[in-house]
C-alpha positions as CSV (number, residue, x, y, z in Angstrom):
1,X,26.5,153.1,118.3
2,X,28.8,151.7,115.2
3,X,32.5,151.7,116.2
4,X,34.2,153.4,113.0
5,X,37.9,153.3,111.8
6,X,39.8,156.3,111.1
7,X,42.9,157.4,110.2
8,X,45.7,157.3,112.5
9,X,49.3,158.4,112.3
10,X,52.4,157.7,114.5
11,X,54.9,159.9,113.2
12,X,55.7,159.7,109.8
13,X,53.9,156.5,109.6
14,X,49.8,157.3,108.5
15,X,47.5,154.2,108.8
16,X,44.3,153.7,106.6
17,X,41.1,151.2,107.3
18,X,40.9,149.2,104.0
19,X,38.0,146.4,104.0
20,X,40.7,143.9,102.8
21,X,44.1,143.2,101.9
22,X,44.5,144.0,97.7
23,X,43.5,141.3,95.4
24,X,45.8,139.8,92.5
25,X,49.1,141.4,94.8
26,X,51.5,139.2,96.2
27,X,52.1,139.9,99.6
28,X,54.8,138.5,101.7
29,X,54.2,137.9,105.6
30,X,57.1,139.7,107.4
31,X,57.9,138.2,110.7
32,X,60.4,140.6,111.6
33,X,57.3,143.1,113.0
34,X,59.0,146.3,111.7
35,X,56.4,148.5,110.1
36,X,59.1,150.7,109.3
37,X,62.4,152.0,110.2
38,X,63.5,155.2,111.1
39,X,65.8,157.1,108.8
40,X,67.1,160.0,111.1
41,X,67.2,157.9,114.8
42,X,67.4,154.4,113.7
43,X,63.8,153.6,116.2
44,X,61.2,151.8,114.6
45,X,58.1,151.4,114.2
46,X,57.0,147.7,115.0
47,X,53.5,145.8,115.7
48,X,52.5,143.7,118.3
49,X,52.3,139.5,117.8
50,X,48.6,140.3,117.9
51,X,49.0,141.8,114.0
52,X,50.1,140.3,111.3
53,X,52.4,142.5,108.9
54,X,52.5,141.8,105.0
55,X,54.6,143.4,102.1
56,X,53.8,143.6,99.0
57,X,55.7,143.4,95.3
58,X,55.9,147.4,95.8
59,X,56.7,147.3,99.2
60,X,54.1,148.7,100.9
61,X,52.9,147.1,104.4
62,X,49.5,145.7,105.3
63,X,49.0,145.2,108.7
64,X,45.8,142.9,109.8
65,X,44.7,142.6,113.3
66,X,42.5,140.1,113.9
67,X,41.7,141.8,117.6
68,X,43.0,145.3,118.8
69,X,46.6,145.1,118.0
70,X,49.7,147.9,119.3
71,X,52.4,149.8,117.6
72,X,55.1,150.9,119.2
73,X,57.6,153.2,118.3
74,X,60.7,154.6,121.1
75,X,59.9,158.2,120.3
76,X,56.2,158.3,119.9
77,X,54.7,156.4,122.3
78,X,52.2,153.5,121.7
79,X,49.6,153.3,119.1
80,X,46.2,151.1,119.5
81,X,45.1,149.4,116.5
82,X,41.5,148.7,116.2
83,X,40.6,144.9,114.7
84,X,40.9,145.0,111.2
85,X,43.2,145.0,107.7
86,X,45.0,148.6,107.5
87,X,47.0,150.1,104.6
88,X,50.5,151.4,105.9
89,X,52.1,154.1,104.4
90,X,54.8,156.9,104.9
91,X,53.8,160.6,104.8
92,X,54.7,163.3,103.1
93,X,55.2,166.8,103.4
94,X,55.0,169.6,100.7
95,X,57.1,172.7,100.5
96,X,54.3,175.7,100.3
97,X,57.2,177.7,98.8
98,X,58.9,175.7,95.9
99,X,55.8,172.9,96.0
100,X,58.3,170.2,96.6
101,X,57.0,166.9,97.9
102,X,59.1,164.7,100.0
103,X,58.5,162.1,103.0
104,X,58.4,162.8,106.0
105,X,61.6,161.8,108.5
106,X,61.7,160.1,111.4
């Protein structure tokens, strides 16, 4: 049986399988680990040294895991990250009553 990749959210942080990190983008390796950081708490989300987290010009995050990877986050609990290159990116939520769209806080 194929293992697939899904989708997976922690919070207000939704991860997408990607086959590989964007061509003609720079991307910055970030050392620091934070995925992102919490508006509302100050927690954050962070990946484990088995990840590698990139940023690019538009500041998105990458995140590649070249084996099963974790990330954590104080509130939510622990997240495992199947091997691969996944698209990080905030969520958003939309007002059924004025159709306003706005990100979700954490």
């Amino acid at each position: 049986m194929k293992h697939v990749r899904v989708q997976m959210a922690q919070g207000d942080i939704l991860l997408s399988p990607v086959d590989a990190l964007p061509k003609g983008v720079e991307l910055k390796r970030r050392d620091d680990r934070i995925v992102a950081r919490g508006e509302a708490t100050g927690h954050n989300h962070a990946v484990t040294e088995e990840a590698v987290l990139f940023e690019d010009n538009q500041g998105r995050a990458w995140i590649v895991a070249e084996k099963p990877a974790l990330l954590s986050h104080q509130e939510h609990g622990t997240l495992a990250i199947d091997k691969g290159v996944w698209e990080v990116a905030r969520q958003v939520q939309r007002d059924p009553f004025t159709g306003l769209v706005s990100r979700v806080s954490d």
